[in-house]
C-alpha positions in Angstrom: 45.7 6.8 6.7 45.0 10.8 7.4 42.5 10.6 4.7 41.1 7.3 6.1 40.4 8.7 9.7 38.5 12.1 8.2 35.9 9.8 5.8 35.6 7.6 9.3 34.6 11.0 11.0 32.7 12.0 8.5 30.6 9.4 7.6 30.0 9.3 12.1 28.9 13.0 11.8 26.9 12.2 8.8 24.7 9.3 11.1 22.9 12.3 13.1 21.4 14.0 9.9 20.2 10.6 8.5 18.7 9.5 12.0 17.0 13.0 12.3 15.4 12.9 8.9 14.3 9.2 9.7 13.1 10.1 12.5 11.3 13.4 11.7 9.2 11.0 8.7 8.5 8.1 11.1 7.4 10.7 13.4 4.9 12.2 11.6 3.7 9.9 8.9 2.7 7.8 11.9 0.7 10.9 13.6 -1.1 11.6 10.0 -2.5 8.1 9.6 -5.6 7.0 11.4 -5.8 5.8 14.3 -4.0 6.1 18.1 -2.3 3.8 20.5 -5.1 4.3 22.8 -8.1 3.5 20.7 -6.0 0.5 19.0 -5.8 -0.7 22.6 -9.2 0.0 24.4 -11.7 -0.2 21.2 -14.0 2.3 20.3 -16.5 1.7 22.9 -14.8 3.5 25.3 -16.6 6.8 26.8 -14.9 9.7 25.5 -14.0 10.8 28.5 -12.2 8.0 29.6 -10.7 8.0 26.4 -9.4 11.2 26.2 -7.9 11.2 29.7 -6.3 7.8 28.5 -5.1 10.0 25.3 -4.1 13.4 28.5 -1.6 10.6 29.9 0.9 9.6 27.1 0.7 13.5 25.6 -1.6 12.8 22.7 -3.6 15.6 23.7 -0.6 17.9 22.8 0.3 19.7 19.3 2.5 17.7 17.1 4.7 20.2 17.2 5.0 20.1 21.1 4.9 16.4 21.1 8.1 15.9 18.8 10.2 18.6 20.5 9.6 16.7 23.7 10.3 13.4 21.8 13.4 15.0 20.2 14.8 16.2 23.5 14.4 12.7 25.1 16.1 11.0 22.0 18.9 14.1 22.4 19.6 12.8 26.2 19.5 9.2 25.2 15.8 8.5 26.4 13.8 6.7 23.5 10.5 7.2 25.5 7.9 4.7 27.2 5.7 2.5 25.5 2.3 3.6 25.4 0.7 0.5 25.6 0.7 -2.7 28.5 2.4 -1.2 31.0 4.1 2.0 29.6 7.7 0.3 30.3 10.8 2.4 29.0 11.5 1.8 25.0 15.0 0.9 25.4 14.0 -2.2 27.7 11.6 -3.5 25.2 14.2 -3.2 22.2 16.8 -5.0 24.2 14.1 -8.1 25.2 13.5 -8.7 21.3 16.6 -7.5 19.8 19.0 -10.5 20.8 17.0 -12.8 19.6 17.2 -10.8 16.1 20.7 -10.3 15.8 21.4 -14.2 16.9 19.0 -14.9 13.8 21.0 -12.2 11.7 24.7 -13.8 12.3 23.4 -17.7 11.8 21.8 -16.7 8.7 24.9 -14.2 7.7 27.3 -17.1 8.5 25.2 -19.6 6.4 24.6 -17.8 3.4 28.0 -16.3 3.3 29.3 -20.0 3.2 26.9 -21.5 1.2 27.4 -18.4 -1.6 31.1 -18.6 -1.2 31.4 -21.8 -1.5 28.7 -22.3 -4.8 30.5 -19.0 -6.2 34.3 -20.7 -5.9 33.0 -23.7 -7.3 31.5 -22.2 -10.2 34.5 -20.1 -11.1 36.9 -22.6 -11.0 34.7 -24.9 -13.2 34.0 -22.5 -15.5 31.8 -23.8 -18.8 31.4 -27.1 -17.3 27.7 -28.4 -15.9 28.6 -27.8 -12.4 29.1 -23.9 -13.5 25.7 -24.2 -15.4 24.0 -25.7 -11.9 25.8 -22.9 -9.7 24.4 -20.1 -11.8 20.9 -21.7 -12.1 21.2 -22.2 -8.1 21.9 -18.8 -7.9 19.0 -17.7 -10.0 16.6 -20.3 -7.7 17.9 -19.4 -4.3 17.0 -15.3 -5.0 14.1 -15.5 -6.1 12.6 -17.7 -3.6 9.9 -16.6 -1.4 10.8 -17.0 2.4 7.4 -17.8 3.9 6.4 -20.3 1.8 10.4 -22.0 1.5 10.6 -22.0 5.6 6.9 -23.8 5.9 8.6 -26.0 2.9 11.5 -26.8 5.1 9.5 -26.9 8.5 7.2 -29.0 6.7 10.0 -31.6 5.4 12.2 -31.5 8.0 9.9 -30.6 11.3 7.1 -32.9 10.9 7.7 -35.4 8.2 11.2 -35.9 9.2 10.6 -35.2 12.4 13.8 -33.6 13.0 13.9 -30.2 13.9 11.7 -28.1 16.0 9.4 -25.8 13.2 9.4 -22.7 15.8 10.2 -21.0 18.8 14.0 -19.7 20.1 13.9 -22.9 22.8 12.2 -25.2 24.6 10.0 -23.7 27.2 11.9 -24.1 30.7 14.8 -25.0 28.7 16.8 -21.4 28.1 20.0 -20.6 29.9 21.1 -18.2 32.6 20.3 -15.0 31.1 23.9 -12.8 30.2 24.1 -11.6 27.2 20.1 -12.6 25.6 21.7 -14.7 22.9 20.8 -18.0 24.1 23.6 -19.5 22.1 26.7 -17.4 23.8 24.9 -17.6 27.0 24.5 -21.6 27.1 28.7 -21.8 26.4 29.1 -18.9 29.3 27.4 -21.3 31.5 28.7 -24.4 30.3 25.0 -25.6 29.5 25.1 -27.6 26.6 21.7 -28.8 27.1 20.3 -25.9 26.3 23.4 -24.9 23.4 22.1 -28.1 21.9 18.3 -26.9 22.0 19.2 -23.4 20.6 21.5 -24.7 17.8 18.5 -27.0 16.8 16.0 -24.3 16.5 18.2 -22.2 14.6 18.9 -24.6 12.2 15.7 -24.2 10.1 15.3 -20.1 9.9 19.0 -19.3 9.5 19.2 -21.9 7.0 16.0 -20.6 5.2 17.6 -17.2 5.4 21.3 -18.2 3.9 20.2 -20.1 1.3 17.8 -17.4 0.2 20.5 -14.7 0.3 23.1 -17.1 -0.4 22.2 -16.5 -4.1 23.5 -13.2 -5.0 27.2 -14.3 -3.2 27.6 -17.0 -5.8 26.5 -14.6 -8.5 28.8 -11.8 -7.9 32.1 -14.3 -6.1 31.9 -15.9 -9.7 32.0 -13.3 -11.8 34.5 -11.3 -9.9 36.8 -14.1 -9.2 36.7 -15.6 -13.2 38.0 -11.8 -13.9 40.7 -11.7 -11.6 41.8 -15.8 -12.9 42.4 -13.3 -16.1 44.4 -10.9 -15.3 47.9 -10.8 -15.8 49.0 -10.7 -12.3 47.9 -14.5 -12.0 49.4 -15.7 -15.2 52.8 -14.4 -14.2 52.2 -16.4 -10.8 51.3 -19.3 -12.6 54.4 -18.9 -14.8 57.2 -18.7 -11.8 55.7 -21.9 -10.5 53.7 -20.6 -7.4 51.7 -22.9 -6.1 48.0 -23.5 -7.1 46.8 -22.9 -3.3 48.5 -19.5 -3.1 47.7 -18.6 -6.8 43.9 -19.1 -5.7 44.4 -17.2 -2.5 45.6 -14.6 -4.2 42.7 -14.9 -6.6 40.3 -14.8 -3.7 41.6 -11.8 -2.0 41.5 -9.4 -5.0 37.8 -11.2 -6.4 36.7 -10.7 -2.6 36.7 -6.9 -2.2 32.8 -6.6 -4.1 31.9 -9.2 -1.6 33.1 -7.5 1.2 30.5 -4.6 0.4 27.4 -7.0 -0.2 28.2 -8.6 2.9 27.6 -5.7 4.7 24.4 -4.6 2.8 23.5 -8.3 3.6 24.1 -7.7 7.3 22.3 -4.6 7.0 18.9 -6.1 5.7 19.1 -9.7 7.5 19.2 -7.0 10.9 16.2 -4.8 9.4 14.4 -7.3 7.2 14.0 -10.5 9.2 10.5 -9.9 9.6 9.0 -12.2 7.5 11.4 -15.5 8.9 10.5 -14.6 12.6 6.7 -14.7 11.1 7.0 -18.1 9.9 9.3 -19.5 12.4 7.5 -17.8 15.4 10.9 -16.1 16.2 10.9 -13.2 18.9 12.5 -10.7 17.5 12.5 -7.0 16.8 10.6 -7.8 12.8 7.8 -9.6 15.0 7.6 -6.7 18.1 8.1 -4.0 15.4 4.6 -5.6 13.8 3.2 -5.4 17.1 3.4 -2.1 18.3 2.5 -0.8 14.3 -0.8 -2.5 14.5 -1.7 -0.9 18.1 0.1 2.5 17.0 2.6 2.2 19.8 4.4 5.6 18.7 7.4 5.6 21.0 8.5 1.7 21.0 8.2 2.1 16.6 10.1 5.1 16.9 12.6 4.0 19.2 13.1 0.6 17.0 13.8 2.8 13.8 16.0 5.1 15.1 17.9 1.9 17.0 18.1 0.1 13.9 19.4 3.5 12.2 22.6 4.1 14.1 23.3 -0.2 14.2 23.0 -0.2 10.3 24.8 3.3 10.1 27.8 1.4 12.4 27.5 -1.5 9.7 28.2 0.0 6.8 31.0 2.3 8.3 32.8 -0.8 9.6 32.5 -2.3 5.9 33.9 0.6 4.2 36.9 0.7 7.0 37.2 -3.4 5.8 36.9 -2.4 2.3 39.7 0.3 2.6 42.0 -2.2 4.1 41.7 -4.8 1.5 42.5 -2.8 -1.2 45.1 -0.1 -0.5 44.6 1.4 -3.9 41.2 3.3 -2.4 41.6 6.7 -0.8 39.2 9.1 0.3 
């Protein structure tokens, strides 16, 4: 357990070296390409004057070197900046409008695929050599290789408007969202007991965390298969089998020990659903952090694409430390 609580602290202290080299790059690279918030935003047509009192008032006039110790001490006291574009609000305020929606995306499409791989993977194990192993492993294949865009305009075409089913985009209905709590439109509609609108959010997350499951879906049944055939091997299950335990508990005991691998993609998963949604809230018209991250890189909003990295960098840090705290418990054998 000693040894347990020093990796935890270590791998905490090791976040602020990784977030300052991020940051450092982002900073930079996005100073040395072409381009400026301000001319993305007014044109080039602008007198230079204008412009470069435009440029005086965000503190693009300064040295780089100036600008990012300035930046750097605001990040130091907690202040990711101010946009410099349509209306200069505070960076932290424009995360938290898009980021809910991006994380309610990320645990419907975690939740799906998790199920749907776990589920395909189980199957295929326990049906080893048969067709339905065969199908599993060629689903697997399929499902990871597909292309998002053009599988979410598949499904939004089948089930949106042929079907008529589901909505093809959007969070909600316009007028339709619920008293604003938490900004997951889901949680907040139980909170407030409005199940209209729980209804209307459920529905139009069917079709991107769907799209989003079953595309990641694939790698679960891969590696659930293969792990949980190879502990169905060993010797510890045979001697179950042999003093009559029960079929249920052998498999649970089966699952727990073939689980452990999973428990590590899962959070690698998390990890780029949270970071790499951007191409679902593209198709689906989702408001999330991929879509305003898109944004503010076309019109060079330096602060708000700074401020999104570095967010994203300490969640995805907390991620993965959380997984290896889960892994550790599952298997006692791992010390560190």
């Amino acid at each position: 357990m000693a040894s347990l609580k020093a990796y935890i602290i270590t791998r905490a202290l090791l976040v602020i070296p990784t977030v300052f080299i991020l940051l450092t790059l982002v900073f930079f690279i996005l100073r040395i390409i072409p381009g400026d918030p301000i001319t993305a935003m007014v044109g080039q047509k602008v007198p230079p004057e204008v412009l470069e009192k435009l440029r005086h008032e965000v503190g693009l006039d300064k040295p780089y070197h100036i600008q990012y110790i300035e930046y750097l001490r605001g990040v130091l006291t907690g202040d990711l900046g101010r946009s410099m574009i349509w209306g200069k609000r505070p960076v932290i305020e424009e995360i938290m409008d898009h980021f809910p929606a991006t994380l309610e995306l990320t645990i419907f499409g975690f939740i799906m695929s998790v199920l749907i791989g776990i589920v395909t993977g189980a199957v295929a194990a326990f049906k080893k050599g048969s067709k339905i192993d065969a199908s599993m492993r060629i689903y697997s294949i399929v499902a990871y290789t597909l292309f998002i865009p053009w599988f979410g305009m598949l499904l939004q075409m089948f089930f949106g408007v042929y079907l008529k089913l589901l909505p093809i985009g959007g969070r909600i209905t316009p007028g339709n969202a619920p008293e604003m709590i938490t900004g997951l439109y889901v949680l907040d509609s139980i909170l407030t007991l409005n199940f209209n609108s729980l209804i209307d959010a459920l529905s139009h997350l069917i079709l991107p965390s769907l799209t989003l499951g079953i595309v990641l879906s694939g790698a679960y049944t891969r590696i659930l298969r293969n792990n949980l055939i190879d502990v169905l091997n060993q010797d510890f299950i045979t001697a179950y089998r042999a003093r009559g335990v029960s079929e249920w508990k052998v498999i649970k005991h089966a699952m727990k020990n073939a689980f452990i691998p999973v428990v590590t993609l899962m959070g690698l998963q998390f990890a780029i659903l949270l970071a790499g949604a951007v191409l679902t809230e593209t198709t689906f018209s989702w408001p999330g952090m991929g879509t305003f991250l898109i944004e503010r890189i076309e019109y060079r909003d330096y602060t708000a694409v700074q401020g999104a990295i570095v967010f994203y960098a300490v969640f995805v840090a907390l991620i993965s430390l959380i997984v290896d705290i889960v892994y550790a418990l599952l298997d006692p054998r791992i010390r560190y």
